[in-house]
C-alpha positions as CSV (number, residue, x, y, z in Angstrom):
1,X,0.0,0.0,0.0
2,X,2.8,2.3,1.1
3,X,4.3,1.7,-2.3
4,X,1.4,2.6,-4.3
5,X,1.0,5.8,-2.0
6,X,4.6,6.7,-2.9
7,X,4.2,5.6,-6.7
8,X,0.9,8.3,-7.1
9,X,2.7,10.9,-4.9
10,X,5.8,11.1,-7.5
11,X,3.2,10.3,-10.8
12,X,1.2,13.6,-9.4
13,X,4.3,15.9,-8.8
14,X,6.1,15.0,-11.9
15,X,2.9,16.1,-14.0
16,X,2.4,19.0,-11.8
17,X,6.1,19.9,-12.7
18,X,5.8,19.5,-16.7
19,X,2.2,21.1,-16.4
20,X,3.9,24.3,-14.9
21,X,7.2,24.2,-17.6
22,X,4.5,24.3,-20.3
23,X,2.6,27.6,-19.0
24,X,6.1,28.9,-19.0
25,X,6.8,28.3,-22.6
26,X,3.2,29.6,-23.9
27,X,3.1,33.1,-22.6
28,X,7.1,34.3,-23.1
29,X,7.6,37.6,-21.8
30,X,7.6,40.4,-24.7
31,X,10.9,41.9,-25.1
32,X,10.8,45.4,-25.7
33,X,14.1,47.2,-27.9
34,X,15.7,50.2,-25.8
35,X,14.2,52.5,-28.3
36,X,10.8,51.6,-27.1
37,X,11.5,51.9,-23.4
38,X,13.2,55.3,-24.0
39,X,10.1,56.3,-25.9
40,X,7.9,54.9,-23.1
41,X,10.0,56.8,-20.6
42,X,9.9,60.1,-22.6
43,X,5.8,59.6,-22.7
44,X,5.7,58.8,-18.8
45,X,7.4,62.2,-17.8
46,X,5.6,64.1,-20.6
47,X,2.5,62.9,-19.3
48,X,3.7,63.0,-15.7
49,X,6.0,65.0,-13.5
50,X,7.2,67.0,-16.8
51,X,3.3,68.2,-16.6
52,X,4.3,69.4,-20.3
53,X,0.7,67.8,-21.7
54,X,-1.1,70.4,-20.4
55,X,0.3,72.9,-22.4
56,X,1.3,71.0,-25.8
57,X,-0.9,68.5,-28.2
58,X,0.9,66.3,-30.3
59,X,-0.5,67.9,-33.0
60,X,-2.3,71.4,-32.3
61,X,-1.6,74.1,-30.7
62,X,-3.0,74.5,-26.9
63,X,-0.9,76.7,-24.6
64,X,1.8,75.9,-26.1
65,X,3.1,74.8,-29.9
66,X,2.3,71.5,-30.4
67,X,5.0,68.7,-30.2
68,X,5.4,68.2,-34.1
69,X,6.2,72.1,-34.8
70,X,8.5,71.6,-32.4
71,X,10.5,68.7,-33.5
72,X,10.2,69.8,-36.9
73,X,11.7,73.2,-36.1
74,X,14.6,71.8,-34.2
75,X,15.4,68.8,-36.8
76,X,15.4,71.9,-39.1
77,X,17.9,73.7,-37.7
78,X,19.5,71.6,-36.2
79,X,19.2,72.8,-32.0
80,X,19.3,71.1,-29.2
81,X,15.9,70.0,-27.4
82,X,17.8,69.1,-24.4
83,X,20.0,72.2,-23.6
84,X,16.4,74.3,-24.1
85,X,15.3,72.3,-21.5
86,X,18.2,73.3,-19.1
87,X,17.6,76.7,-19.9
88,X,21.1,76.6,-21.5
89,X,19.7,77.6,-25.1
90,X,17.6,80.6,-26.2
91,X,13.6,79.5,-27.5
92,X,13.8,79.1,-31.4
93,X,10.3,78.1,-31.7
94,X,7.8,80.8,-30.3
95,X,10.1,83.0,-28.6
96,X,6.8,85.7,-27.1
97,X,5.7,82.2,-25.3
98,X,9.5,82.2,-23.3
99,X,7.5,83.9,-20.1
100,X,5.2,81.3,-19.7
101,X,7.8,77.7,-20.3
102,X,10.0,79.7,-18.3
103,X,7.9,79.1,-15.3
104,X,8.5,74.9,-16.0
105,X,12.3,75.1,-15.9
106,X,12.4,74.6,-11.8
107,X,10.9,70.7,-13.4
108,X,12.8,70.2,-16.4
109,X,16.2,71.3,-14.8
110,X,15.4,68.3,-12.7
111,X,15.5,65.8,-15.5
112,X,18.5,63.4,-15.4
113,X,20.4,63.4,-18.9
114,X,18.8,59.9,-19.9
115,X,15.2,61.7,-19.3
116,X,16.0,64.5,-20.8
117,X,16.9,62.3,-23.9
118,X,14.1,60.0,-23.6
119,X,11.6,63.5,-24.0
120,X,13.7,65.1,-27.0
121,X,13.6,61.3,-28.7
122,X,9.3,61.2,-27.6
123,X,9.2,64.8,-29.7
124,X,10.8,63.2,-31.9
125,X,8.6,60.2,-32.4
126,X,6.0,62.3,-33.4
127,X,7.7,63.1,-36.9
128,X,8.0,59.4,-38.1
């Protein structure tokens, strides 16, 4: 009896074992390129402690110009996003608007360089 007991005990937690390696193997975890998570990270602060959404549309202007006349004007000549976000660069887009981003620099000065490169490349984005 005992070895019948021990026989089903070791059937039941070898198929419990290949039961779970299976599940594993079905739903594989997505991978996600760097591009995409730096996209995904320029969105989040955008959206979130950036606060710049409630100013700029991706594609109309709001408060402030929208995100593709931006990234269009600084592809074109060739500036730096970044540095304007530092308040290291003079505003090339809608200069009479300076007064009111100015106000947003105590945030953006914040930014680590990988943020601050992760909003310039969700700008970007907004070109392709």
């Amino acid at each position: 009896m005992r070895k019948i007991l021990f026989t089903f005990s070791v059937l039941a937690f070898i198929s419990c074992k290949k039961e779970e390696e299976k599940k594993e193997s079905l739903y594989p975890e997505k991978q996600i390129s760097a591009e995409e998570k730096q996209l995904q990270l320029g969105q989040e602060i955008f959206d979130g402690k950036g606060m710049c959404y409630s100013c700029h549309k991706p594609e109309q202007k709001v408060i402030g110009p929208s995100i593709v006349e931006i990234a269009q004007i600084y592809k074109d000549k060739g500036a730096d996003i970044k540095l304007f976000l530092q308040e290291k660069s003079d505003p090339i887009v809608d200069p009479k608007q300076y007064p009111v981003m100015k106000t947003n620099f105590a945030i953006t000065k914040t930014f680590s360089d990988e943020e601050l490169k992760a909003v310039e490349a969700y700008f970007y984005s907004h070109l392709k």
